[in-house]
C-alpha positions in Angstrom: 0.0 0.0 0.0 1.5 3.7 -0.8 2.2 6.0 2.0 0.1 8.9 0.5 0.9 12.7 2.3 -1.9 14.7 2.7 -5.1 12.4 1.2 -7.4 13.3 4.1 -6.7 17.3 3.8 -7.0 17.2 0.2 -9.9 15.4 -0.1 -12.0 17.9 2.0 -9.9 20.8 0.0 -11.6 19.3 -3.0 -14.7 19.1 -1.2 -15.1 22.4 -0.2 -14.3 23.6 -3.5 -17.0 21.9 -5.7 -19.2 22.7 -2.7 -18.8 26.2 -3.3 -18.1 26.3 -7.6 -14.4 26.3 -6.9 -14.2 29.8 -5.5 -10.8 29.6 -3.8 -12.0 32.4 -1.2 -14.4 30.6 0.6 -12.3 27.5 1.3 -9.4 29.4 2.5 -8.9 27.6 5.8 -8.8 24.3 3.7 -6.1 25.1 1.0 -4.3 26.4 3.8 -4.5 23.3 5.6 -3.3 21.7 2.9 -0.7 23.5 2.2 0.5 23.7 5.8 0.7 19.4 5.4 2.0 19.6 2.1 4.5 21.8 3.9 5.7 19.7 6.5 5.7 16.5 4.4 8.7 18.3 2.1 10.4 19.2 5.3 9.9 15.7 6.7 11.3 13.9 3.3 14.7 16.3 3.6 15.1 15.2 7.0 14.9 11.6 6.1 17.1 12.3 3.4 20.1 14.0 5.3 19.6 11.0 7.8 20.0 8.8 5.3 23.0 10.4 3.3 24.6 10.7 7.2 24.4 6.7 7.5 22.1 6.9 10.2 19.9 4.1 10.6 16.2 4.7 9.8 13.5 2.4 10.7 10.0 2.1 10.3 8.1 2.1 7.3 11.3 2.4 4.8 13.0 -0.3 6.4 13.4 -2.3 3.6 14.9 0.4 1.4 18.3 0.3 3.9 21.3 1.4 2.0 24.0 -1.5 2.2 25.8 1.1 4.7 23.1 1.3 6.8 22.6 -2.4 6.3 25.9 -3.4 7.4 25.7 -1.1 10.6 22.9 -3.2 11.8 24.5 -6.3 11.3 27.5 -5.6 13.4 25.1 -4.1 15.8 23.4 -7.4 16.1 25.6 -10.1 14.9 24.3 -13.6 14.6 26.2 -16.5 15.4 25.3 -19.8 14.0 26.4 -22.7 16.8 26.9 -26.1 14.8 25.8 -28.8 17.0 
């Protein structure tokens, strides 16, 4: 499933502006909610990315898209020994 930024705020953005013939002025407070997400998602995405070019280790819902640098970090952090018996 995609991780989609700002669905729910767009969605009533869009609703508000059929609502009312798309006349931007009386939906105001929705664009500008919207923008202030779609705002905040950029800012979150360059975080992520300096975190990432840094080599720090980011979990969560891109933990499968580890670099091999980051990759290798957790593997010495947690090494795994296999004991033959």
């Amino acid at each position: 499933m995609f991780n989609v930024s700002c669905l729910h705020e767009m969605a009533i953005m869009f609703a508000c502006m059929k609502k009312n013939e798309f006349k931007e002025v009386k939906c105001s407070e929705e664009i500008e909610t919207f923008n202030k997400c779609h705002m905040e998602h950029i800012e979150l995405k360059k975080l992520a990315k300096l975190r990432e070019e840094s080599g720090q280790v980011v979990t969560g819902n891109n933990a499968r898209k580890l670099t091999t640098k980051q990759l290798n970090q957790l593997l010495a952090k947690y090494p795994q020994y296999n004991e033959e018996l």
